[in-house]
C-alpha positions in Angstrom: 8.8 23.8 -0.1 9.3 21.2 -3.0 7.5 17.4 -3.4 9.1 15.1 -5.1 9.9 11.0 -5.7 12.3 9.6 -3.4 16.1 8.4 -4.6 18.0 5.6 -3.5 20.6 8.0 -2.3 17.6 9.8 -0.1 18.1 6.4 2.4 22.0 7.8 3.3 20.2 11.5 4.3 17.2 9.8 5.7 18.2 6.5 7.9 20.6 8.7 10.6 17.8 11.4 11.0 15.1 9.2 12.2 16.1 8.3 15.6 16.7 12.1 16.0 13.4 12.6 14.8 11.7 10.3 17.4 13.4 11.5 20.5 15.4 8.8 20.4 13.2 6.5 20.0 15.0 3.7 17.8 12.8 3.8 14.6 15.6 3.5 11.8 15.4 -0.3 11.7 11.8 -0.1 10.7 12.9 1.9 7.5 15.6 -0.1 5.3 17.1 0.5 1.7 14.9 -1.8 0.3 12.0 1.1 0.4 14.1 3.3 -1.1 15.0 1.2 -4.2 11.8 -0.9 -4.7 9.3 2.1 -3.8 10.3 5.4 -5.6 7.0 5.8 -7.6 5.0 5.8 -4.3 7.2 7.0 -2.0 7.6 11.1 -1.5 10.7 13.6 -0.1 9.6 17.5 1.3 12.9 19.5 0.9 13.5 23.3 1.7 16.4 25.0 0.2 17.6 21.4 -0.6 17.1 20.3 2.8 15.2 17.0 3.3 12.2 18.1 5.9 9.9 15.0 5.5 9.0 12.0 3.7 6.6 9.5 3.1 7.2 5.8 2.2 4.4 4.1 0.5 3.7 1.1 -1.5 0.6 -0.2 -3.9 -0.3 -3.8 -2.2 0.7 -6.6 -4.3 -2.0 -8.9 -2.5 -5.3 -6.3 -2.2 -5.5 -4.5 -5.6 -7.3 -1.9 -4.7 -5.1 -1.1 -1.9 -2.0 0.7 -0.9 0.0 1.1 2.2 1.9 3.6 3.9 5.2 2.3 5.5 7.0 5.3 7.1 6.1 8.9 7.4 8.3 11.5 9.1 8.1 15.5 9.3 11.2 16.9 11.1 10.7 18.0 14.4 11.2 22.0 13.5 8.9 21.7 11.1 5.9 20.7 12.3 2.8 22.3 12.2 3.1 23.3 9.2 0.8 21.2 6.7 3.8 19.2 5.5 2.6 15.9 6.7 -0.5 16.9 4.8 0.6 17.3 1.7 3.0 14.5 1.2 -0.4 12.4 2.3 -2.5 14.2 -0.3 0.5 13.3 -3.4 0.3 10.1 -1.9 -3.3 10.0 -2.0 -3.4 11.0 -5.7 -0.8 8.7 -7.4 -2.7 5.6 -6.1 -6.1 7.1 -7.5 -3.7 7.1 -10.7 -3.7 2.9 -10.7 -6.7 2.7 -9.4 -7.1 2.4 -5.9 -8.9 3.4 -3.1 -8.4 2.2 0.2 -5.2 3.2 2.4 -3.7 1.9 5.1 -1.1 2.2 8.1 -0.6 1.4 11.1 1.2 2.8 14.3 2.2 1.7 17.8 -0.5 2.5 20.6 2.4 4.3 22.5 2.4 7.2 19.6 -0.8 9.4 20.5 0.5 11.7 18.0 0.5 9.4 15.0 -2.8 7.9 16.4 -4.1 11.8 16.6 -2.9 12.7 13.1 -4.3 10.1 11.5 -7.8 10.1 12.7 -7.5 14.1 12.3 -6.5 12.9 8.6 -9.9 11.2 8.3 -8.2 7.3 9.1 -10.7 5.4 11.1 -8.9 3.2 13.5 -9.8 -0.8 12.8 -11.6 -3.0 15.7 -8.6 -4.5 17.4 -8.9 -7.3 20.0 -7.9 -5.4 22.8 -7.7 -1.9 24.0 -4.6 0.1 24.9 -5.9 3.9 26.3 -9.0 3.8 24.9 -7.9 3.0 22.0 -8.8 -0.1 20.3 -5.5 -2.4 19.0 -4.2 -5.6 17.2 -2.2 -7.6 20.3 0.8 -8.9 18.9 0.4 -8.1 15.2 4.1 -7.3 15.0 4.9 -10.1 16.9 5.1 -11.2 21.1 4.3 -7.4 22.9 4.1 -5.9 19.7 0.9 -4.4 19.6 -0.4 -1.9 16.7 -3.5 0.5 15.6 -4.6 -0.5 12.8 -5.6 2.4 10.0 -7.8 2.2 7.3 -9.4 5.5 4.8 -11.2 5.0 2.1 -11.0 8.1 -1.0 -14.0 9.0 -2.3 
């Protein structure tokens, strides 16, 4: 397996995969060019034999210098399991030591127990919410009218 900076072109291979990816789910929309073309030092592609197998979208926060922000991460479904999510995280991780920062963080719906699993497995500590969806503390509306989210934080030593 091979790590490297995301393309522009990477958005034509990526965008159609993603629904797959989610079981349907429609999740492309959440993931558009822009990323692509204004994120390529922070953002990272997994490929085997040339064949794209994960990603990770991230961005250094304009507003919270110390910050950065993960966007979009995806691990085809075949390949899971397999410490790939892991390491795009971890060249994630060590570019925004690079300029400086420290804190990371994300966020995912409370319907995705997996990402909600992953991440706290990943040492993310879920942020106090003001409700709770499962047992599991959320933001109500933070994406907007019944768009609830878990809010992620982790903070590199």
């Amino acid at each position: 397996m091979k790590i490297r900076l995301v393309k522009e072109s990477d958005y034509y291979i990526i965008s159609p995969l993603i629904n797959d990816w989610w079981n349907g789910r429609q999740m492309s929309s959440m993931l558009p060019k822009l990323f692509f073309d204004h994120f390529k030092n922070t953002s990272f592609i997994a490929e085997e034999e040339g064949k794209i197998i994960g990603f990770l979208i991230g961005f250094l926060s304009q507003s919270y210098l110390n910050e950065a922000y993960i966007h979009f991460v995806g691990v085809h479904p075949e390949y899971r399991g397999k410490e790939i999510g892991r390491q795009l995280y971890n060249y994630f991780f060590d570019v925004i030591r690079q300029h400086g920062r420290d804190t990371i963080r994300c966020i995912t719906s409370p319907i995705n127990k997996g990402s909600i699993a992953y991440h706290t497995k990943m040492g993310f500590k879920i942020e106090q919410g003001d409700k709770e969806f499962d047992n599991v503390s959320v933001h109500a509306n933070y994406d907007g009218v019944n768009q609830d989210r878990v809010l992620f934080v982790k903070y590199l030593a």
